[in-house]
Every structure is written in C-alpha cells, then in structure tokens.
C-alpha positions in Angstrom: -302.9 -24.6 -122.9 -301.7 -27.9 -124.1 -301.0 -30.3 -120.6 -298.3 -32.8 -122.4 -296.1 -31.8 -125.7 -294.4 -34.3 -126.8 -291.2 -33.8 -128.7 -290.5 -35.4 -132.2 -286.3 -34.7 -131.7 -283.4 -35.0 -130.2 -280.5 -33.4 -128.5 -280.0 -29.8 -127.9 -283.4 -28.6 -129.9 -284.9 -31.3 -127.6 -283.7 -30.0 -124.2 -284.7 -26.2 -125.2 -288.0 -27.5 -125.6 -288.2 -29.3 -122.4 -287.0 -26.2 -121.2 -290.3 -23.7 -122.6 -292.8 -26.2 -121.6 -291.5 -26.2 -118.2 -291.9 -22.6 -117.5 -295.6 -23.1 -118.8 -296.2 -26.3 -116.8 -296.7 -28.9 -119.4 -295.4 -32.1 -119.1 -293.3 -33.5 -121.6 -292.5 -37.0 -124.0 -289.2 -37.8 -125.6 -288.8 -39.9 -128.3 -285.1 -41.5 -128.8 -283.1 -43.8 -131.1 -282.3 -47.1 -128.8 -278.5 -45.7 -129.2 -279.6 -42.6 -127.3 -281.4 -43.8 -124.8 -279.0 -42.5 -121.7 -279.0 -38.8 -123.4 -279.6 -35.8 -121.3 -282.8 -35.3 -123.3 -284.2 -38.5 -122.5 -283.5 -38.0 -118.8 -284.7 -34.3 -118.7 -288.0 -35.4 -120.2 -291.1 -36.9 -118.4 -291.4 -39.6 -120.1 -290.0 -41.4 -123.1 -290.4 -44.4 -125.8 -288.1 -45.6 -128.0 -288.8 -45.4 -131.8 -286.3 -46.7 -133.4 -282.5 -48.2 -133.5 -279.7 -46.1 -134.6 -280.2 -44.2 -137.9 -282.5 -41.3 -138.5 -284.9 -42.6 -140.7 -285.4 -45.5 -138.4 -286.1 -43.5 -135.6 -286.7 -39.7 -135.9 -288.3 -39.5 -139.1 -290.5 -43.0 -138.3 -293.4 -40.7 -138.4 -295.6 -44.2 -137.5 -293.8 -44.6 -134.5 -293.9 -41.7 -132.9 -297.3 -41.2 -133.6 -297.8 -43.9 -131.6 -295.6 -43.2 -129.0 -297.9 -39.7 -128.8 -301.5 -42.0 -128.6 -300.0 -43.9 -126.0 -298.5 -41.4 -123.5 -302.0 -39.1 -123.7 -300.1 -36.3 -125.7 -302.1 -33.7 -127.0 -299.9 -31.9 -128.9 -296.0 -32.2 -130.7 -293.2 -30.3 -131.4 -291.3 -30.8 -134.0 -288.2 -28.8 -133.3 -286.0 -28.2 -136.3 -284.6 -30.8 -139.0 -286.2 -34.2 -139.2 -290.0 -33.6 -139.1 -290.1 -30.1 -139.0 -291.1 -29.0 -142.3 -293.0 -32.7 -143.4 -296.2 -31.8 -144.1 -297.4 -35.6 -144.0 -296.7 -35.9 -140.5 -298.5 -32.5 -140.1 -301.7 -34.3 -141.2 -300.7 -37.2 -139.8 -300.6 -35.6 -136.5 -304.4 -33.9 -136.8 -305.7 -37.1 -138.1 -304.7 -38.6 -135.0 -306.3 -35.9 -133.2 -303.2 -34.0 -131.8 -301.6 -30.0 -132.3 -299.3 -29.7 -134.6 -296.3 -27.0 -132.9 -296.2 -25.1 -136.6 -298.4 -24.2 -139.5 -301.3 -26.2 -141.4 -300.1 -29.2 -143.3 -301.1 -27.4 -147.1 -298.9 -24.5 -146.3 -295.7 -26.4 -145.2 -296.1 -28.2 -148.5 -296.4 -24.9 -150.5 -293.0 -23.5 -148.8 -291.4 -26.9 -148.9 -291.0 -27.0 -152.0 -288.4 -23.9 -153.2 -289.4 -23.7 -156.8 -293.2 -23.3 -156.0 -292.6 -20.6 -152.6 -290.1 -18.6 -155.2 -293.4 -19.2 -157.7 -295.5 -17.7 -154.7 -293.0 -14.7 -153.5 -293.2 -13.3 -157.4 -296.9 -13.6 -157.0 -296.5 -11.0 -153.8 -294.4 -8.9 -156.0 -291.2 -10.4 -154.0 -288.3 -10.2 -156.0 -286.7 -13.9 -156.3 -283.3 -14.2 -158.5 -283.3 -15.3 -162.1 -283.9 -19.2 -162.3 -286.0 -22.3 -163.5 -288.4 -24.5 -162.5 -290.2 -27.5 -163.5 -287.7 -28.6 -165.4 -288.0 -32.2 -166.5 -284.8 -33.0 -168.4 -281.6 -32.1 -168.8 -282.0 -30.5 -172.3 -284.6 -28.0 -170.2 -281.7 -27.4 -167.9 -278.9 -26.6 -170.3 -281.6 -24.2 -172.0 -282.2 -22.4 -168.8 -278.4 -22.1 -167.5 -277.5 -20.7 -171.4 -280.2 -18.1 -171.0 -279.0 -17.6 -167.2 -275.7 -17.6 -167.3 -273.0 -19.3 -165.7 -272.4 -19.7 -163.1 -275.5 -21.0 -161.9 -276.9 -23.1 -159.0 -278.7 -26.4 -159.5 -280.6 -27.5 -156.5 -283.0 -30.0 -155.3 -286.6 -28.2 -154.8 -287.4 -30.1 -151.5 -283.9 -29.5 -150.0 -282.6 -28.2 -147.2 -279.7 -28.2 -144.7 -277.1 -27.4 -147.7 -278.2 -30.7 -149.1 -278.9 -31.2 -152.2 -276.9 -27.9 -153.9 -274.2 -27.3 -156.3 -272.5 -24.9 -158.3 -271.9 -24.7 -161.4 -269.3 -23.2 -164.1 -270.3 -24.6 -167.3 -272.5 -27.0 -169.1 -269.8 -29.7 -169.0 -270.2 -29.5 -164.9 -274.1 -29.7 -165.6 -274.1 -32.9 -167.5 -272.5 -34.4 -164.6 -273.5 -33.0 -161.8 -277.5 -33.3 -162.5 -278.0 -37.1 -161.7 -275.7 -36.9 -158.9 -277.7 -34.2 -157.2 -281.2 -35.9 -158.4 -279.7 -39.4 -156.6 -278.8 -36.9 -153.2 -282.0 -35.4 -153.5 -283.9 -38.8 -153.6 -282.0 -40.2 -151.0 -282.4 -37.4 -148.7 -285.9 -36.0 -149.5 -287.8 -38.6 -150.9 -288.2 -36.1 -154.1 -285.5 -35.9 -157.4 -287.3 -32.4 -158.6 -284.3 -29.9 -159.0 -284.5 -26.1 -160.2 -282.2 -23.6 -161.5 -280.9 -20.5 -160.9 -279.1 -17.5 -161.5 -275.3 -17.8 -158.9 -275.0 -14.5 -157.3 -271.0 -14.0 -157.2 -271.0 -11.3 -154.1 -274.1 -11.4 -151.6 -275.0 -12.0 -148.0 -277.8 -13.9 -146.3 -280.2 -12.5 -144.4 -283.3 -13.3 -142.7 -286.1 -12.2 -140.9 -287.7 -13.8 -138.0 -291.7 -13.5 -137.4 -294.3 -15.0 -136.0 -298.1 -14.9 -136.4 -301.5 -15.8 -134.5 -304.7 -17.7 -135.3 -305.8 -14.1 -136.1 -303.4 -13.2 -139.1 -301.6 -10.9 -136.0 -298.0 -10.5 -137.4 -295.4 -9.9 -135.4 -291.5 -9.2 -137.1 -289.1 -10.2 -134.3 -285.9 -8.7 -136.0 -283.4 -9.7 -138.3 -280.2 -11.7 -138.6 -276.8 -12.1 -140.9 -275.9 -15.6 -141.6 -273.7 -15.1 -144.5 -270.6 -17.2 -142.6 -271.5 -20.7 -144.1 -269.9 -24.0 -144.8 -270.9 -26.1 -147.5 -274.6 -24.4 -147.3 -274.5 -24.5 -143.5 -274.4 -21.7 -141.2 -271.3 -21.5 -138.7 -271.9 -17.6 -137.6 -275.3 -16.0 -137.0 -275.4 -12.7 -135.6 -278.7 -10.6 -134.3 -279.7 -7.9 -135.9 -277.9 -7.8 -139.6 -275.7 -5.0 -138.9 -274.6 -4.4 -142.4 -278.6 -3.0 -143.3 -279.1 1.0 -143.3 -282.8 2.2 -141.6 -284.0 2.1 -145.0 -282.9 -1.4 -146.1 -284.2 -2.8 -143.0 -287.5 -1.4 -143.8 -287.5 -2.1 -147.2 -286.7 -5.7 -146.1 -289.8 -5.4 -143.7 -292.2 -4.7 -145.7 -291.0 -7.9 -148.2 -291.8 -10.0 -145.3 -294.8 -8.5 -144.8 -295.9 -8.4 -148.5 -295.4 -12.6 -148.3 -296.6 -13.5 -144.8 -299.7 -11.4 -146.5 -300.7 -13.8 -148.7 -300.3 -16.7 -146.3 -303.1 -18.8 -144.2 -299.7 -18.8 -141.3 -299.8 -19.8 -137.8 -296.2 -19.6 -135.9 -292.9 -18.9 -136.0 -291.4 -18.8 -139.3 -288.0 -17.5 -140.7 -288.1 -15.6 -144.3 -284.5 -16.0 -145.9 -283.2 -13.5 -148.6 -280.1 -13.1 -150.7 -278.9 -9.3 -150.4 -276.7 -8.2 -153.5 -275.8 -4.4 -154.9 -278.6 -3.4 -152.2 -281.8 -5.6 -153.1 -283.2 -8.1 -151.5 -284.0 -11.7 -153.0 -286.5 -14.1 -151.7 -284.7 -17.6 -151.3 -286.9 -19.5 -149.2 -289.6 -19.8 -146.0 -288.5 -21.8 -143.2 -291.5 -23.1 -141.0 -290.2 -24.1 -138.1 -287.7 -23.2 -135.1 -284.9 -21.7 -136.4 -281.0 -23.6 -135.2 -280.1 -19.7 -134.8 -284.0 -18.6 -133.0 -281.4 -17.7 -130.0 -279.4 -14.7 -131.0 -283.6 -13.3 -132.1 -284.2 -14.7 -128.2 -281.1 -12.4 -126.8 -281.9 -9.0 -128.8 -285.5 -9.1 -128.2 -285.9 -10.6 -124.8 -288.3 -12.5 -125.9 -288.4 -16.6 -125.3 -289.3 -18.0 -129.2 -290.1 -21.2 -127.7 -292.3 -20.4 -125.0 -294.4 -17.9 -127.5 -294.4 -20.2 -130.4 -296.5 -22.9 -128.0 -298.8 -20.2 -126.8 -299.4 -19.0 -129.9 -300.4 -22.7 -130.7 -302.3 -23.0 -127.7 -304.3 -20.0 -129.5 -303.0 -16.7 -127.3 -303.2 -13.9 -129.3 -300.1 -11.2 -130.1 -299.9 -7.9 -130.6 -298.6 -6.9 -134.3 -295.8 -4.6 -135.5 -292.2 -5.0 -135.1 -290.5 -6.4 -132.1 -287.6 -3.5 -130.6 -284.7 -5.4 -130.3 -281.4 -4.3 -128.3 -277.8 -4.5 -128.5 -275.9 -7.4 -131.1 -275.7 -10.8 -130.6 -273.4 -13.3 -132.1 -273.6 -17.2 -132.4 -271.4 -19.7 -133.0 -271.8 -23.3 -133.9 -269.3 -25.5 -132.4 -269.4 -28.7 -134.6 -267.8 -32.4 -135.0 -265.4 -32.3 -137.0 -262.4 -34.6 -138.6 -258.6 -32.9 -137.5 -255.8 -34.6 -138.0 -255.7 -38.0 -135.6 -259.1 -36.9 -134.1 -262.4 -38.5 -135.9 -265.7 -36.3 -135.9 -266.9 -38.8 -134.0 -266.1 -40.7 -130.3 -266.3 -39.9 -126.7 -266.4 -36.6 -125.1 -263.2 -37.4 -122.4 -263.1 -33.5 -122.0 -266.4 -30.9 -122.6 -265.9 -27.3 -121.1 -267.5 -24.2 -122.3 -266.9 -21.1 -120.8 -270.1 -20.1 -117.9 -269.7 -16.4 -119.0 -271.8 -17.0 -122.4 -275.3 -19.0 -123.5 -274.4 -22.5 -124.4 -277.2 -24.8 -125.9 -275.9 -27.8 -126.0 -277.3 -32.0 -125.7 -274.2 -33.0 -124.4 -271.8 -33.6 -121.3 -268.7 -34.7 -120.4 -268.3 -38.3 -121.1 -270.9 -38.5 -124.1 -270.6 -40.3 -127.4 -271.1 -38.1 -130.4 -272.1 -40.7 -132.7 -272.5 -41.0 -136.7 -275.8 -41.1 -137.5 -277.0 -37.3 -136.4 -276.3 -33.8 -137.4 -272.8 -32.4 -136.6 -274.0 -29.9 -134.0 -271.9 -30.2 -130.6 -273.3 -26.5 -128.9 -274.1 -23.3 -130.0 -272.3 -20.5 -128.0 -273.7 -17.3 -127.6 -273.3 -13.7 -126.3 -274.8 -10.5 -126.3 -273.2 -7.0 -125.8 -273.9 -2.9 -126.7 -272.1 -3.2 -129.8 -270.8 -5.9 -132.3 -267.3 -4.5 -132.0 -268.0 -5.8 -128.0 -269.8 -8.7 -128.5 -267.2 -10.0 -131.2 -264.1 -9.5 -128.0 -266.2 -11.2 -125.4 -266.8 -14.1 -127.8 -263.0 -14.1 -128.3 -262.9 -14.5 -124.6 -265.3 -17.1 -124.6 -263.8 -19.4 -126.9 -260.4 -19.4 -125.2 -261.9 -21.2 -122.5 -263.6 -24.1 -124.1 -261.9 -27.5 -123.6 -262.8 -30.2 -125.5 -261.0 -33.3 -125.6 -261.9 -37.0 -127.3 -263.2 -35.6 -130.6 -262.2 -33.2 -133.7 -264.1 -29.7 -134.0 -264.1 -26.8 -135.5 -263.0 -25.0 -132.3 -260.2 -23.9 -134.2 -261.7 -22.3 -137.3 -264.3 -20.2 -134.9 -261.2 -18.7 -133.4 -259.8 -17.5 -136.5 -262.7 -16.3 -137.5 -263.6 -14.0 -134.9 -260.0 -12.4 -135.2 -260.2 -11.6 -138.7 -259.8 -8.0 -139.8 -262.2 -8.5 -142.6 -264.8 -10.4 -140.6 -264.2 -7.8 -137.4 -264.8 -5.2 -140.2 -268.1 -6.6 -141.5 -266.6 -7.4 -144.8 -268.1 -10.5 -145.5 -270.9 -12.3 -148.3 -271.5 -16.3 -148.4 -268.4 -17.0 -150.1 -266.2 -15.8 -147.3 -265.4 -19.4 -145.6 -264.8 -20.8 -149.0 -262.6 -18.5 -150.4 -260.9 -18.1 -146.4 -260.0 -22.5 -146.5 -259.4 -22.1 -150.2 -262.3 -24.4 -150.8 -263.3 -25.2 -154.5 -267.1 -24.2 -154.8 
C-alpha cells in the first residue's frame, strides 16, 4: 500500500480523497493556488505546497510544479481526482518518469479515450454501436460534406473536450460556417487541441452510464448504472443511481456493451462508460478515466467506497469480477454558483447551511470565498431511499433547509425540479432543462 498520496486538486474532490486515504492510513499532500491557501482542503491535508497564484493553469494544471511538490514531500503516488489532470496523459507519464503511481490507467490508454473521435473509432472496433458522425475532418468543406450526408441537426464538438466545453448544436450549414472557428478557438484555448468531429444530434434521448472498475489482472467489476440526462449547457445538475428508466433486459444489454469495450482495453481503475439511449439502443459517447463528480450516488446503492477501492486497486489488490448488487435509488444534486438577480456567482459565503439529514460533499464553509477562477460546484447533496418516488420527497425535504446567503445559486432551480410532474414521472431526455428555462440550444 502506498504510505503518502498526494492530491493533484482542489476543493471538495480534494477533501473526499483526504477522506479514503485516511481510512487506509496514508498520509496525504495538498497542492493549492496561493488564493486558496486557508481552504478546508489545505488544512485537512498533511502537508501542502503551493503551485501556483490564482488561475488554473497556473496552478492545478502546472504539471511541473506539482511534480515537484510530489519529489519533495517523499510521495509515492498521486491522485488526480476529477477535472484538471485527470484525464492528461502527459502528466500520466510524467508522473512514472518521476518514479511515482499514477491513481488511474497507463498513460497510452488515457490518450486513446481522450480523444472522442478515436474511443468512438475504438467502440465500432468492439462492435459498440456509436451514433452517425465524422472524424478527422480537416476543413470546413469536409464538415459541410459530413453534416449534408448527416443531417441537421448535428453536433460539432472538439475531440479532446470535456466538461460541456467545447460543443455546439447545430441547425444548418449557415450556423456551421460560423460556429466552426469559434469552437476550434474554445477548443484551443481549453484543451490545447483545435481537432473537432461531427455527428449525427439525437432530438429525444437520455444519458446513461455505467460505472466499473478493473484490477492489474483484467478482473472487471460493473458497479451499476446511473441516469444523468438533467444537464445544463452539457453539465450535469441531477444524477440518480441506478437508471431507473432501463427494463432487466436493457440493463443487460447495456452490460454486456461495457463489457464488449473494457474487453479490448489494457485498463486499470475506475472508469465511467457514457452512452446516449434513444428508441431503446444504446450509443457509445465516450470513456471517462477517472473519478466520476457523481461516483457518490454508485457509493450509496452499492455500499461500496469508490475511493477507497480505486487506491487499492492501484496499490495492486485484486477484485472479484461480475456485477456489483446495488440497493435502493439514490439521487444527487449539484448545488452550483450561480448569477441571480443582485447576487454575483461569486463572493463570500455570509450564510452556508445544508440540511444534516442527507450526504453533503462539499469544500466549503461558512464564511468562504467562492472565487472566479474554479469550477462552479458549491456541494453535492445526496440521499438514498427504497424507492425513487421516496428518495425524490426526502430530497424535497432536504433542500428546504439549505441556507445560503452572500452568493447566487441554483438552489432555486433544484427545487423546481424535484417538484415537477414530468420529472417525478421519469419523463425526461437531455433536452429537458433546456426546453424547461426555454433555453435556445
């Protein structure tokens, strides 16, 4: 087992960890942005260096610097968490070049699954069904030829994206010609890579995924599945363990894609398989290598603690394969920064309450700044009951006791949500936010 992680991220994702490697005795290293340096995280952990100012890429993605941060506090292995690092397979060989463990799979297969158009490439290799797109394409003569043969509407997205980055709709080939360089710019700017791909925009479907993990062995384990079809501007607001819309049938049939993929792949750790389900069939979207933002509703239906096993199964601790039993429905929210009215997105936390009677992951506390240069992600709220009609009315409960005061969120939104006919009825695909704000997609 490794004796000292340290953790190459911030916030709530950092604290969790912190959490796992404290049940296993392993001391711990934060890494923080000068701005941060009186979080929770960095007072949780054992130790900590600052790596940077302010901004992300000056700090949690200066791969240099925490390297050396690593070196210099005896480390012998990191964790990436989710976001930032996660899914860069430079730093992945960075990090065994420098002699330390890697928390997620070898370097060459985070760089197949990073980039979309090549892991769509890979599913149809596994006999994966992907939906109807384009790849490789060079200019944007290739790209009006592929949306005419397509369709519109059609989705144009950057192939090293991620986080709803990076993505856009669109209705003809007017919207095309100015759209592409605008999302080739975004994609530069975020990813350090302009290649985009097309494809075919299903009109009616839902997301789901599939949690699993896997040993040094090739021991697969499938730890469940989960909805996340309740997204804003690509990003997930609602997550719910297991997807309840699936019969026994779909479920397997959605099993046995996973395993058909993870088949085929030299994979150690956890790793979350997202489809697209539309009139019944499934549709590979992407491989997510890494900690899932949503691993907790998985954590409360199976019992199990995903952080805790995905640093054994690092360490080299063998599992057992099949699929994990999972119990009951669980049901996340995330409770995001957010502009309303007088209230910025950003600014001091005068007032942070969440109800004791639910999971809260959070990296703040009363009195904190939520500042600009980070995700949006305030807590994630969470609760788990016999049925989804249950676990929907205590999470009604739930968010009629938070108080938060200082800062705009999306408090307001979740709320209406969860009282929804359609959504209380299941009646929902990954248009449902959009069309319910009357958002132009």
């Amino acid at each position: 087992m490794f004796k000292k992680i340290l953790i190459a991220n911030r916030g709530e994702v950092a604290l969790r960890i912190i959490q796992a490697c404290r049940q296993l005795n392993i001391a711990t290293v934060a890494v923080y942005a000068k701005v941060e340096q009186h979080s929770l995280f960095v007072q949780q952990a054992d130790e900590a260096y600052c790596v940077g100012p302010d901004t992300a890429p000056s700090s949690y993605l200066n791969r240099e610097g925490i390297l050396m941060a690593a070196l210099l506090s005896g480390a012998d292995a990191i964790h990436p968490g989710y976001g930032f690092l996660a899914e860069d397979a430079l730093f992945a060989k960075m990090c065994a070049e420098c002699g330390l463990t890697f928390i997620g799979p070898q370097p060459e297969t985070i760089a197949l699954l990073a980039d979309k158009a090549a892991a769509k490439t890979y599913a149809q290799q596994q006999d994966v069904p992907v939906i109807p797109g384009g790849s490789g394409l060079k200019d944007e003569a290739a790209l009006r030829q592929t949306a005419a043969r397509l369709g519109y509407p059609v989705m144009l997205k950057a192939s090293f994206g991620g986080g709803g980055k990076g993505m856009r709709v669109l209705s003809s080939e007017r919207e095309l010609q100015h759209q592409y360089h605008l999302i080739q710019e975004e994609a530069r700017q975020a990813f350090l890579n302009d290649a985009v791909y097309l494809e075919k925009y299903l009109t009616r479907a839902r997301h789901i995924e599939v949690q699993v993990l896997q040993d040094q062995a090739g021991h697969l384990q499938l730890l469940g599945d989960r909805e996340c079809s309740l997204q804003r501007n690509h990003q997930k607001v609602v997550e719910e363990s297991p997807a309840a819309i699936l019969t026994p049938a779909e479920r397997e049939n959605l099993y046995q894609l996973a395993r058909q993929i993870m088949a085929g792949l030299d994979y150690v750790g956890l790793g979350t398989l997202e489809f697209l389900f539309a009139e019944h069939h499934f549709y590979f979207l992407e491989m997510n290598t890494r900690l899932q933002v949503e691993h907790a509703v998985t954590e409360l239906t199976t019992g199990m603690d995903l952080v805790v096993t995905q640093i054994e199964v690092a360490a080299g601790k063998l599992i057992k394969p099949g699929v994990q039993t999972f119990k009951g429905h669980a049901i996340e929210v995330r409770l995001n920064a957010q502009a309303q009215g007088a209230l910025l997105a950003t600014g001091r936390l005068e007032t942070f309450r969440l109800f004791t009677g639910a999971r809260v992951d959070t990296g703040y506390r009363e009195g904190d700044q939520i500042l600009p240069y980070y995700d949006a992600l305030v807590a994630k709220i969470l609760v788990k009951q016999p049925t989804r009609k249950k676990a929907i009315e205590k999470l009604q409960r739930c968010l009629q006791h938070v108080q938060i005061k200082g800062i705009g969120t999306n408090l307001a939104t979740l709320t209406q949500i969860m009282a929804l006919p359609s959504y209380q009825a299941n009646l929902v695909d990954i248009h449902f936010l959009a069309h319910l704000a009357g958002d132009a997609q």
